[in-house]
C-alpha positions as a printed NumPy array, in Angstrom:
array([[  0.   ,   0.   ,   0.   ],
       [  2.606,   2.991,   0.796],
       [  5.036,   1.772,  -1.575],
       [  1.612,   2.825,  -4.371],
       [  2.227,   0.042,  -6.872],
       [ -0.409,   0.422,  -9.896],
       [ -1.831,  -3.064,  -9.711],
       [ -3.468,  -2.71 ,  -6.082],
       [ -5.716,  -0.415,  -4.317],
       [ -4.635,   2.912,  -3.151],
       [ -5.201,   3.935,   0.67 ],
       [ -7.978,   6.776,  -0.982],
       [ -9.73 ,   3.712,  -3.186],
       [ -9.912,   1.696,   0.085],
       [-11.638,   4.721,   2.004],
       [-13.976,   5.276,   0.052],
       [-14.565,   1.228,  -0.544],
       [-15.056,   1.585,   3.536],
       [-17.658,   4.554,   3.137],
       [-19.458,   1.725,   1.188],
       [-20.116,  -0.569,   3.285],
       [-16.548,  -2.713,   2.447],
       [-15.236,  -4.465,   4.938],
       [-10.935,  -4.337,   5.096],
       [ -8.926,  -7.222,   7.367],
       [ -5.482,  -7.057,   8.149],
       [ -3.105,  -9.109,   5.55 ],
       [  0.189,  -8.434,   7.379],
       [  2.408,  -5.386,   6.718],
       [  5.701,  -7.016,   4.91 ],
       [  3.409,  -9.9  ,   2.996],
       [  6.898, -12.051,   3.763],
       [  6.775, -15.915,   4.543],
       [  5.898, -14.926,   8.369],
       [  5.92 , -18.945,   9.163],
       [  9.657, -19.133,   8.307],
       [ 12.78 , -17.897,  10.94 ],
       [ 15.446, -15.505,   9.617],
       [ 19.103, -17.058,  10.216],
       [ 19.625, -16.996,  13.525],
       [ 16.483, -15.576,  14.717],
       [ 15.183, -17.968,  17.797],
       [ 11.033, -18.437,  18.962],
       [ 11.446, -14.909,  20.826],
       [ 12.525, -13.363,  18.009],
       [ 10.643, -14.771,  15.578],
       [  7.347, -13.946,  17.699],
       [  8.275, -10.333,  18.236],
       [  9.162,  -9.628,  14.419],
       [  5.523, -11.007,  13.505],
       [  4.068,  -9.18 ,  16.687],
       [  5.527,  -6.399,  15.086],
       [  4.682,  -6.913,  11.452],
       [  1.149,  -7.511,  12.182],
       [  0.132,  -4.503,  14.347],
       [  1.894,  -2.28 ,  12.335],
       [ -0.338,  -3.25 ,   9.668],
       [ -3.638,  -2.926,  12.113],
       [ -2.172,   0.455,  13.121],
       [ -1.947,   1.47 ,   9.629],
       [ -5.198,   0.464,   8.904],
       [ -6.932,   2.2  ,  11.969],
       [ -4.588,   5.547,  11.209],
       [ -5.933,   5.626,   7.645],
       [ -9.011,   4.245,   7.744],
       [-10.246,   4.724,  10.859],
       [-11.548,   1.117,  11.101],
       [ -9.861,  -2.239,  13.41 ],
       [ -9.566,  -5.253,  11.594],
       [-10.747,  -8.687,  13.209],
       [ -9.82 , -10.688,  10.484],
       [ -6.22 , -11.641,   9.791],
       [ -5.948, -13.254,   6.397],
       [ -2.451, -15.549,   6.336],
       [ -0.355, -14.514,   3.571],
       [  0.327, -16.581,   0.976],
       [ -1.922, -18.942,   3.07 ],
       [  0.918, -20.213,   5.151],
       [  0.155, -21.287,   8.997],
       [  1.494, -22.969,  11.65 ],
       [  0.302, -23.937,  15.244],
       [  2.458, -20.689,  16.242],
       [  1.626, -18.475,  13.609],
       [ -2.184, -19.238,  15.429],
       [ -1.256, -18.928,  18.591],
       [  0.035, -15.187,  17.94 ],
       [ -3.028, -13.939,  15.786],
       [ -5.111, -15.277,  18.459],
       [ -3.109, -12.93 ,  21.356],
       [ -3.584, -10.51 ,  19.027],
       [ -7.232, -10.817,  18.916],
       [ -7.733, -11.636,  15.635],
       [ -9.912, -13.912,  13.326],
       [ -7.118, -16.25 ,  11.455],
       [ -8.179, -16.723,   7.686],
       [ -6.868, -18.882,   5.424],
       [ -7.182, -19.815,   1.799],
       [ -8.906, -23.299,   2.253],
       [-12.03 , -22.745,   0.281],
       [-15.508, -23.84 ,   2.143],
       [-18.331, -22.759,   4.425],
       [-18.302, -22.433,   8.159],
       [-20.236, -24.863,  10.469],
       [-20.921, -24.145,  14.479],
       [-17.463, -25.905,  15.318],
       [-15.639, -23.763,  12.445],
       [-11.982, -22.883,  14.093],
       [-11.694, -19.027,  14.367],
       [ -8.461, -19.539,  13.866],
       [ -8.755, -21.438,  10.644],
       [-11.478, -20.039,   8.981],
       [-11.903, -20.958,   5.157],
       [-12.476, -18.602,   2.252],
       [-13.568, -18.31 ,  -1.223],
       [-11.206, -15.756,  -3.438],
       [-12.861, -14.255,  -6.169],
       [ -9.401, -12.941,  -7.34 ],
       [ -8.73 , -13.756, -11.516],
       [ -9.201, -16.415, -12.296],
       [-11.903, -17.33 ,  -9.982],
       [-14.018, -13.873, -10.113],
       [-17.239, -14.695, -12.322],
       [-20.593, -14.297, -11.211],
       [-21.217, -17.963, -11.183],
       [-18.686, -18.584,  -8.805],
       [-19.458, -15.895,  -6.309],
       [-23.459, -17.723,  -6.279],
       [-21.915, -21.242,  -5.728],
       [-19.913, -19.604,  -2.857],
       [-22.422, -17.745,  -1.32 ],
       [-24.756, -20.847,  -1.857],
       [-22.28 , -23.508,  -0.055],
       [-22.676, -25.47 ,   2.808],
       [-20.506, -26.595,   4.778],
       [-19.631, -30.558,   4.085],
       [-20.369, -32.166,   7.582],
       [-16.743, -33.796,   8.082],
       [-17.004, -35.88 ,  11.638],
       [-13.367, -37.444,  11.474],
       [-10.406, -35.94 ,  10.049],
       [ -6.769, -38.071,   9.113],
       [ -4.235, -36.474,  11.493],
       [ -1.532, -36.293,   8.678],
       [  0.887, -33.656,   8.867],
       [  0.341, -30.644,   7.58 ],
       [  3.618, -29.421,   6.249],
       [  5.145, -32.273,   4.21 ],
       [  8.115, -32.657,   1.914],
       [  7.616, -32.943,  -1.757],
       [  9.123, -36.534,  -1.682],
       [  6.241, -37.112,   1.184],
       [  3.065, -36.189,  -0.732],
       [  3.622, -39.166,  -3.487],
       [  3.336, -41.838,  -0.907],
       [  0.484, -40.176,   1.793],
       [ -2.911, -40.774,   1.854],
       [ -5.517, -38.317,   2.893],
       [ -8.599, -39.704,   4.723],
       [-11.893, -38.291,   6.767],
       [-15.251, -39.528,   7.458],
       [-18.374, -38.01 ,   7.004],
       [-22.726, -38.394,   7.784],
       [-24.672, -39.078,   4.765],
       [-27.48 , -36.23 ,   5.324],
       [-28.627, -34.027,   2.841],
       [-26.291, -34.195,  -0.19 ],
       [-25.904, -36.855,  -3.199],
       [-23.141, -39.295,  -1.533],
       [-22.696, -41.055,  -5.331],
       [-21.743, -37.669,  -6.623],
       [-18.626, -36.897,  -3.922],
       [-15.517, -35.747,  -5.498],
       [-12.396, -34.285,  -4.49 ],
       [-10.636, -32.702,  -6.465],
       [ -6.772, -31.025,  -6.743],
       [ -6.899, -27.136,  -6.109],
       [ -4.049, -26.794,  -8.175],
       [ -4.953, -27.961, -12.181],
       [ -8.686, -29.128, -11.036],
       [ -7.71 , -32.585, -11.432],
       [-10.534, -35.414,  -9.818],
       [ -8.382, -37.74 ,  -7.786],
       [ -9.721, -41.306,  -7.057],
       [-11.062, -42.256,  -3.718],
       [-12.565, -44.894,  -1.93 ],
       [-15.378, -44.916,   0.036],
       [-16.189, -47.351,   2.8  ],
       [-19.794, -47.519,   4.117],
       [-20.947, -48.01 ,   7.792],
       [-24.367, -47.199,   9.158],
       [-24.812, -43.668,   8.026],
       [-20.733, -43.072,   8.065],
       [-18.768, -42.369,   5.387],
       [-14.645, -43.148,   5.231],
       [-13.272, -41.242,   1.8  ],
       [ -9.708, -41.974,   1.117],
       [ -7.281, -40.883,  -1.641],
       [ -3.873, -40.685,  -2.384],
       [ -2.097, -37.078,  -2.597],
       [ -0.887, -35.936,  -5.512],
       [  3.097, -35.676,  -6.209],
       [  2.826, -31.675,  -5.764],
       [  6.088, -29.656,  -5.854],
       [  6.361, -26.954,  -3.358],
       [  4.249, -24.559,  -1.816],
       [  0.82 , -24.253,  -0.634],
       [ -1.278, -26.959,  -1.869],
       [ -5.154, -27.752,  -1.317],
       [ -8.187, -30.846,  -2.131],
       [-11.306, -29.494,  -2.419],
       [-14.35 , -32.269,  -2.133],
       [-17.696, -31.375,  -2.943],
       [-21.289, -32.75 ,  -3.011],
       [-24.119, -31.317,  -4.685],
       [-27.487, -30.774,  -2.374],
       [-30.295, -33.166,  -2.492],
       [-32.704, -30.486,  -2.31 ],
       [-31.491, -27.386,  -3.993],
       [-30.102, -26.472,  -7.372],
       [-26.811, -25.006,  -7.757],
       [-26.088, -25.358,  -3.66 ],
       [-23.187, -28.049,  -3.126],
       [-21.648, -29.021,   0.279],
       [-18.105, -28.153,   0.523],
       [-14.931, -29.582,   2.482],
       [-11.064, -28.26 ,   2.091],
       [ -7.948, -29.275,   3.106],
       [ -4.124, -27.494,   2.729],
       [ -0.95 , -28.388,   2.913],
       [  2.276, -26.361,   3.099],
       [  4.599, -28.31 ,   1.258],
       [  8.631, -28.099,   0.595],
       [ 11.23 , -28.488,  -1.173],
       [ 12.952, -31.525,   0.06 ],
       [ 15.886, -30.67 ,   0.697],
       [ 15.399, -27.617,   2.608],
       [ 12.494, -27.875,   5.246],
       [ 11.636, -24.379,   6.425],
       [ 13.21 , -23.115,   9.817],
       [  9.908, -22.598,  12.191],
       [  9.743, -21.551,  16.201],
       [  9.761, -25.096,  18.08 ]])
């Protein structure tokens, strides 16, 4: 923002986007890795540089705008059980960029998204958004969530789920990055649901499966469950706080 770069909003174009009813959340001030440790930098100082980096950005915001942020949208969509713990001393609403709707157990500090950012801004899209519901997941696979780029070829991703109020047959999930349907299994019991599938060989960065189911009951409304990954190059695993 106060470097004025041509391609984003100006601090006037977000005022009067404000004086409209918009709402603005804080997206960091540097927009650096803030998961990763500079060399040398220890937990303390790791915590105090994204302290830092954050509430300048909320103080910046509040200064110019005269509004205070809630939401704290991860950049790049990078997060850690630290990089949590801080936004949530802060104060703030943790948002990532796992697509989906919220349900009454929805983790404040994980909350999911849609971006309508190119190439994902048409007006279909922003109905199916608006229209989603939230898939209702019961068990989810404890697999790690930062893996190497060797790791994702041999993991498998599972989770269970109810049958209620979506088309079961028609599940798919489906690899955020190219759109490609991956195969699962699914394993009936009762009115339980087990999906499995095998990740796909991704190459670094952040990586996310979307599954969806379309409603029963109502046209154009599907049920909607994401998952992401912060994967790495294998040979260099990013330095975190322990």
């Amino acid at each position: 923002m106060d470097k004025g770069y041509k391609n984003y909003l100006s601090w006037d174009e977000l005022a009067t986007l404000v004086k409209e009813g918009a709402y603005i959340g804080n997206h960091s001030y540097s927009h650096t890795h803030l998961i990763d440790r500079l060399s040398g930098e220890d937990t303390t100082g790791w915590k105090n540089r994204i302290r830092e980096d954050i509430q300048r950005a909320q103080e910046d915001i509040q200064k110019r705008l005269g509004v205070t942020p809630k939401l704290f949208s991860y950049p790049y969509g990078e997060f850690t059980t630290e990089l949590q713990k801080l936004v949530s001393e802060l104060g703030l609403f943790g948002i990532t960029q796992k697509s989906g709707a919220l349900d009454q157990d929805f983790d404040p500090l994980a909350v999911p998204r849609f971006p309508m950012a190119i190439p994902h801004d048409s007006l279909n899209r922003l109905i199916i958004a608006a229209n989603a519901r939230p898939l209702p997941v019961m068990l989810i696979d404890a697999s790690p969530r930062m893996l190497s780029e060797e790791e994702t070829a041999t993991q498998r991703y599972e989770f269970s789920i109810h049958a209620d109020g979506y088309r079961i047959d028609e599940l798919a999930c489906y690899n955020s990055g190219d759109g490609t349907r991956l195969e699962t299994s699914k394993t009936y019991h009762n009115n339980e649901i087990r999906v499995s599938m095998q990740l796909p060989a991704w190459s670094a960065g952040v990586r996310k499966i979307n599954c969806t189911a379309p409603s029963k009951r109502e046209k154009n409304v599907f049920y909607w469950y994401s998952r992401l990954w912060i994967v790495y190059h294998s040979h260099k695993k990013p330095e975190q706080p322990e």
